[in-house]
C-alpha positions as CSV (number, residue, x, y, z in Angstrom):
1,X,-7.7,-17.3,5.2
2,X,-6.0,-14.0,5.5
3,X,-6.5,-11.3,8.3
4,X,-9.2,-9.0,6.5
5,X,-11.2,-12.4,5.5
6,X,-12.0,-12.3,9.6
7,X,-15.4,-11.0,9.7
8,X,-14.4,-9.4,13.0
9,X,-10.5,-8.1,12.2
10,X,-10.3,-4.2,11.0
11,X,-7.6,-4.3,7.7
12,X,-4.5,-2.7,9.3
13,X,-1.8,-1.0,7.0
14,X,-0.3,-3.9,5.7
15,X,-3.4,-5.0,4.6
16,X,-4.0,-1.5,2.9
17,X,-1.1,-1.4,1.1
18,X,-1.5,-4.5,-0.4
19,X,-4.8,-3.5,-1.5
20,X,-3.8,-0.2,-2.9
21,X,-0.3,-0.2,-3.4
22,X,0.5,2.8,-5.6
23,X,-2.0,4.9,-3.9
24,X,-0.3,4.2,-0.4
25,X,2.6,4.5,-1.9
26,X,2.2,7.8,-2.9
27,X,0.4,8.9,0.3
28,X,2.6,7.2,2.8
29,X,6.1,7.2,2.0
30,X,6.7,9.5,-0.7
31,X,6.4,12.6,1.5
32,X,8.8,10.9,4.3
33,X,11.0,10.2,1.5
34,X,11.1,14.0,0.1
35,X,11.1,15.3,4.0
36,X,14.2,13.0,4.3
37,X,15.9,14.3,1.2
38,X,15.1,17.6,2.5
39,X,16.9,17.3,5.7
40,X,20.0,15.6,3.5
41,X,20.1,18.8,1.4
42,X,20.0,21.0,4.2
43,X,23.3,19.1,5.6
44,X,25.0,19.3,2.0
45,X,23.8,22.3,1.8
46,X,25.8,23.4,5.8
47,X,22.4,25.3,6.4
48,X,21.1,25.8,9.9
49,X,18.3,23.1,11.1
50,X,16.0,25.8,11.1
51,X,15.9,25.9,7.7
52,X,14.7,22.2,7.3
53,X,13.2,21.0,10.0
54,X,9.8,22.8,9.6
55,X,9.5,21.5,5.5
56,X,10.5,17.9,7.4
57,X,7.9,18.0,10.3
58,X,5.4,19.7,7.4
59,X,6.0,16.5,5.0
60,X,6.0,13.9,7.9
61,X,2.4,15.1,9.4
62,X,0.9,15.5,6.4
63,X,1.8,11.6,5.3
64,X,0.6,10.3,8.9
65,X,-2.9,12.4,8.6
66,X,-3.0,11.1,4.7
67,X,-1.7,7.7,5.8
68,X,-4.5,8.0,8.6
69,X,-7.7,8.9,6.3
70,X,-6.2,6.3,3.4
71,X,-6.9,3.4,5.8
72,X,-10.2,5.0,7.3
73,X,-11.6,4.9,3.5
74,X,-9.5,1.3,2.9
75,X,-11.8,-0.2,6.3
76,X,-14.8,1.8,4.9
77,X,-14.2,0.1,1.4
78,X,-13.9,-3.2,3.2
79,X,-16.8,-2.8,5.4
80,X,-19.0,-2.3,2.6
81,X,-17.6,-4.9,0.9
82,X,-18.3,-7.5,3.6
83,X,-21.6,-6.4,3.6
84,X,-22.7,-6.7,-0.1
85,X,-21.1,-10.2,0.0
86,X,-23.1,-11.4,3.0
87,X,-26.2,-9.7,1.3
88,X,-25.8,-11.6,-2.2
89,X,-25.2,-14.8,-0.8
90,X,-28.1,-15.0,1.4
């Protein structure tokens, strides 16, 4: 029995991103990964901090509020799910 087969346990992100890999993929890390590469060609580049750090903090907010309502839906998805299954079965 795994942790979301718990009637009472909320699927955490591990959970999520099992379920939906591509899709948190694409919502979670990519946009850390292009803030990083952002900050790498700002050092390559010899630019000022300035010029980087607001694309990075950008890119790294808007994966944790994307991150954030991807597992919101995930548990809502779940929720229902649970509930249709204990409905059919009775």
């Amino acid at each position: 029995m795994t942790r979301t087969d718990s009637p009472t346990a909320d699927p955490s992100v591990v959970d999520m991103f099992r379920a939906l890999p591509v899709r948190s993929l694409v919502l979670s890390v990519i946009p850390a990964f292009i803030a990083l590469l952002q900050g790498v060609n700002v050092a390559v580049n010899g630019l000022p901090l300035q010029y980087g750090a607001p694309f990075a903090l950008m890119m790294l907010t808007c994966s944790a509020a994307a991150t954030r309502q991807n597992l919101a839906s995930f548990r809502t998805r779940t929720l229902e799910d649970r509930w249709m299954d204990q409905r059919v079965s009775r």
